[in-house]
N, C-alpha and C positions, 0 to 999 in steps of 0.2 A: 591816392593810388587807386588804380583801376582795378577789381576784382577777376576782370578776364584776364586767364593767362594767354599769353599768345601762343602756347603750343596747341592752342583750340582753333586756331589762327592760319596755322603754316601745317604741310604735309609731311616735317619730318615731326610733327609732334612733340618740339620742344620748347624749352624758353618760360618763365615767366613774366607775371603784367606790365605793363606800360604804367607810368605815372599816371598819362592819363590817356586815353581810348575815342574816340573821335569817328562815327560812323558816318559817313558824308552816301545820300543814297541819288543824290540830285547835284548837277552840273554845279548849281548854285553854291548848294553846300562846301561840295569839294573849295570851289573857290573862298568860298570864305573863312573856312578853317584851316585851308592851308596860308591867308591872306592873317587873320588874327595870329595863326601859330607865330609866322615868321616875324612878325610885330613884338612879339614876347622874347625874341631871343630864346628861347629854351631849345634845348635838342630836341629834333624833327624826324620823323620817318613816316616814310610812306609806303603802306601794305597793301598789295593787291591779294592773290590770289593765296599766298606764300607757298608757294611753292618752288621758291630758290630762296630761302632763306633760314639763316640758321640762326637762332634765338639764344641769348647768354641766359643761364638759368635764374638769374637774379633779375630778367627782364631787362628794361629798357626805362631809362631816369628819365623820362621826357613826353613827350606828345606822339603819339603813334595814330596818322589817318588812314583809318582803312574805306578803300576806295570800294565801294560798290552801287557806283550808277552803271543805268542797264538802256540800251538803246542801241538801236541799228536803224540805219539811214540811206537806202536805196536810190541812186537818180544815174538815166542814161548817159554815157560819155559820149556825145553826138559828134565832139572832135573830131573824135579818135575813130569810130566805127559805131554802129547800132548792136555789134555784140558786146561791146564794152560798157561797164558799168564803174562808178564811182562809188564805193560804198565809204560809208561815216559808220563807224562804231565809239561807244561811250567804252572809255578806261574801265571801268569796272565791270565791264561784260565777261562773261566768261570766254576762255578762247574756245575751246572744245564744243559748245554752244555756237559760238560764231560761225567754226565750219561745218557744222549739221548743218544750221541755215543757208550757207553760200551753196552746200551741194542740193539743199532743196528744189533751191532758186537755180540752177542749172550752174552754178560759177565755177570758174576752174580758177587754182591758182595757191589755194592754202592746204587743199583734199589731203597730201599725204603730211600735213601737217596735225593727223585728227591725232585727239589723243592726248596731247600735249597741256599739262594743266597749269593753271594761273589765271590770269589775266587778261585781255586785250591791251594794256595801255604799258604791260609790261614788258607785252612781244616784243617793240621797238628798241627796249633797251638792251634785250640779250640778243636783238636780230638772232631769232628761233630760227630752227632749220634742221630737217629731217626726210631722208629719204627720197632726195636729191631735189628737193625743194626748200626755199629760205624765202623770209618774211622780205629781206631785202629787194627780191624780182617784183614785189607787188605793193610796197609801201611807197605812197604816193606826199606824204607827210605828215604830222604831228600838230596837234592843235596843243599849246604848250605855253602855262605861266610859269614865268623866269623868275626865280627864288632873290634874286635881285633890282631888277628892273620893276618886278610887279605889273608886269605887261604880259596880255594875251597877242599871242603872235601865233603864224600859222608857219612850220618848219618844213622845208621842206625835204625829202629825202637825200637827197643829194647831198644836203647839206651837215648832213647827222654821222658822217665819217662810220658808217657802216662796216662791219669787217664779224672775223670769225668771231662769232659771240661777242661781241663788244659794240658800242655806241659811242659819240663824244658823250651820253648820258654817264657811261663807266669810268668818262675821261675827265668827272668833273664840272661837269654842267649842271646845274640845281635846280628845280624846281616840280613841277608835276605836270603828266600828261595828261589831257582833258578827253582829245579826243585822236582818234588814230583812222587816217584814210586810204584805204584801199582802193587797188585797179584790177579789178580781177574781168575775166571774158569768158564767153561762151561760144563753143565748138559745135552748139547744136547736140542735139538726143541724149546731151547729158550726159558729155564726152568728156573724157578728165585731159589732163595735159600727158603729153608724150613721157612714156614713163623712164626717168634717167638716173633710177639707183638700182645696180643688178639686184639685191635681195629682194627687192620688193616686184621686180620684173620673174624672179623666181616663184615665189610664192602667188605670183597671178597666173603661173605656168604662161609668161608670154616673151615676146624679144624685148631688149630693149628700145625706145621709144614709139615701143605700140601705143594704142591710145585704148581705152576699156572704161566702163561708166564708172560714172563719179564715187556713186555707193559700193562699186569691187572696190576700187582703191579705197576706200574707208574700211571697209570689213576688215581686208588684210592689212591695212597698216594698223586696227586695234590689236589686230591678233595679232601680230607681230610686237607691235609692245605688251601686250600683255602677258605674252611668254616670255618677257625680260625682266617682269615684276612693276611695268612703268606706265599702267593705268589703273588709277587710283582706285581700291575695293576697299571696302573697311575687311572682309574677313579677311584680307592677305597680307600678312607685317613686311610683303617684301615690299609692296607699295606706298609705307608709311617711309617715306625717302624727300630727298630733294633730288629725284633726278640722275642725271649725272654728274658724279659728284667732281669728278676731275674733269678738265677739258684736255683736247686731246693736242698734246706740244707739237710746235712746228721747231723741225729743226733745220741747218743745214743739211745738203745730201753728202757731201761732204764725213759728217758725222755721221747722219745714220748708216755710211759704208760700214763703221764700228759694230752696228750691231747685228744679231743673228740673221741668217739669210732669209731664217720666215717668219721675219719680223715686218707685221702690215705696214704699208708705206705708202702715201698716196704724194703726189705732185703737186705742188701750191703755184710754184713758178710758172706762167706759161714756156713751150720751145720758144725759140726767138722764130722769127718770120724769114719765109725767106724773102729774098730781095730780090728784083730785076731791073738791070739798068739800061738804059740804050746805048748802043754800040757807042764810044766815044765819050762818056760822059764820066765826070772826074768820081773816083769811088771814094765815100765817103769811111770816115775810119769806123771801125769796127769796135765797140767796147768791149774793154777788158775777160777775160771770162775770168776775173778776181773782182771786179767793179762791182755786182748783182749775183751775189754766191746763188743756187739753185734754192731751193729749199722744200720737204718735203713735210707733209704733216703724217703723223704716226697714230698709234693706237693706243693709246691710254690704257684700254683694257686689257690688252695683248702684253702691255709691259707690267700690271698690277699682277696679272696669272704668273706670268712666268720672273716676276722676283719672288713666287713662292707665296702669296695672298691669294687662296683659292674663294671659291663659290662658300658663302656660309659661314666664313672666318669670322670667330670673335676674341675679342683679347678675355683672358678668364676671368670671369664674374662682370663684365660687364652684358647690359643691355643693346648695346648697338652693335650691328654685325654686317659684313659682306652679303649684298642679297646671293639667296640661291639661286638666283635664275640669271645674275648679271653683275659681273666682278666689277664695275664702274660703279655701281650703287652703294652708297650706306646705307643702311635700314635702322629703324625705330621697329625694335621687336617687343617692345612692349613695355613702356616705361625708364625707357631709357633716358638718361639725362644729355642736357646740351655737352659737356665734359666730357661724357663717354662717347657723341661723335666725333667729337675733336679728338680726342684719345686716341681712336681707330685711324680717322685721317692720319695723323700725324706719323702715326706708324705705317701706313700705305706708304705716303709720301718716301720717310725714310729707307724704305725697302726699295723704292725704286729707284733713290740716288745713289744706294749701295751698290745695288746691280749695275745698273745701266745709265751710271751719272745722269739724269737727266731728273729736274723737280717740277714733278706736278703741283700745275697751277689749278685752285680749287674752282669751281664754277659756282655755287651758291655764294651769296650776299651774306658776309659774315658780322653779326650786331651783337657787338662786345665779348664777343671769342676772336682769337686768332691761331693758325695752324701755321 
């Protein structure tokens, strides 16, 4: 049994050791201890950054590799254009790391992504996204052994069934990412991309899809999470978290007519298009408006506040609590156990099928707990 606990590991700070502990710091590595583990039959996990993960307090009976190769790989995309670049980053790079350097290097394309902790290699799997930018506009593929096949293969995006927070990685697909490739481009002076989340277009005092250097959009998107409690400080327990702990439900529009009128609600469906036909020409049928119900995605946060889960809630005597700066967060306030996150979830959860029939579905990677 491994001596390290994993809550040394992950940012909600919980969980005890792995059987056994497996630090792969080189490509090589990774590949052969994930190539030996899966030879052994024994339960397998793979830790990057942990920062979506939520750790059972008796640890984990099996093999735990934690990924930390470091490497970034620069070359022009002549294809495409001379401001286009192909960047290679290694799985265990840090991501928040990663976009310090693409902004260095003049890149547009992850900037309001800063911030964000974990991994490189585990962006792909939760297809990240913040602040009207997602990992999806720029993931160009997957360098990727198949937990099966035992083959190195190059995936490419397309083919990774990308969507809100999810991957076929979340659908089921096994094995570990090696390396993850980027298409990011340059605007020249070190121009960020046209800015398309209002809050963030607020807090740079501009319109929407102005364009502002690459380092204002970094400044204000740290400060913008970290007035939510969601860049990592060790002095602030509201950052010892996984994040956000709920993802935010898509419902029918349909149903959300049911709920309060100011209750946040954004559009998932596109309108339909209009049509133009030439004079004479046979009009083709129209589908159903029951065939493709609308659908709209909500606010998670906005439903945890208002089923009565404020900022700072904790259930009594335990150690895990609602961040005070952001009712989507669990917090690790100091010694909390894996149980008493679970604890609190489960009671968010229930609160907000009481009110507002609807069950929040959790976003961290749950390793022998379930909510």
């Amino acid at each position: 049994m491994s001596t390290v606990p994993l809550s040394t590991l992950t940012t909600m700070q919980v969980g005890g050791p792995a059987r056994e502990l497996i630090t792969a710091t080189t490509r090589e590595q990774l590949i052969e201890a994930a190539l030996n583990t899966w030879d052994s039959n024994e339960p397998w996990l793979i830790l990057g950054g942990g920062s979506n993960t939520i750790v059972a307090d008796n640890g984990f009976d099996g093999t735990v590799i934690h990924v930390c190769t470091q490497g970034i790989e620069r070359q022009q995309d002549i294809s495409r254009s001379p401001n286009h670049s192909i960047v290679r980053v290694a799985a265990g790079m840090n991501w928040d790391e990663l976009v310090a350097w693409s902004i260095s290097e003049g890149l547009v394309g992850i900037e309001a992504l800063s911030g964000i902790p974990g991994s490189t290699g585990a962006a792909p799997i939760q297809n990240i996204g913040a602040y009207g930018q997602e990992l999806s506009t720029v993931l160009r593929a997957v360098e990727f052994l198949d937990r099966y096949t035992q083959e190195i293969t190059w995936i490419p995006a397309s083919e990774l069934a990308l969507g809100y927070r999810d991957s076929v990685f979340k659908q089921g697909k096994e094995g570990v990412i090696l390396t993850v490739e980027l298409g990011l481009s340059s605007y020249g002076n070190n121009q960020s991309a046209p800015i398309a989340f209002p809050q963030l277009a607020s807090a740079l005092g501009v319109e929407l899809g102005a364009q502002v250097s690459l380092e204002q959009v970094r400044r204000s998107v740290l400060a913008l999470r970290s007035s939510k409690g969601m860049v990592l400080n060790p002095a602030d327990p509201d950052t010892a978290s996984a994040g956000s702990f709920f993802m935010n439900p898509i419902v029918t529009e349909n149903f959300a007519r049911n709920l309060p009128e100011d209750a946040p609600r954004f559009p998932v469906t596109p309108d339909p298009q209009d049509r133009v036909l030439p004079l004479g020409a046979e009009v083709p049928d129209l589908p159903s408006k029951f065939s493709q119900p609308r659908l709209v995605k909500l606010s998670a946060a906005w439903l945890i506040e208002n089923a009565g889960v404020h900022k700072g809630y904790r259930i009594p005597g335990s150690n895990a609590a609602i961040s005070t700066k952001h009712t989507l967060a669990i917090t690790n306030q100091g010694g909390a156990t894996a149980a008493e996150v679970v604890g609190l979830a489960t009671y968010v959860q229930a609160m907000v099928q009481s009110h507002f029939g609807i069950i929040l579905r959790p976003e961290p990677n749950l390793i022998g707990v379930e909510i």
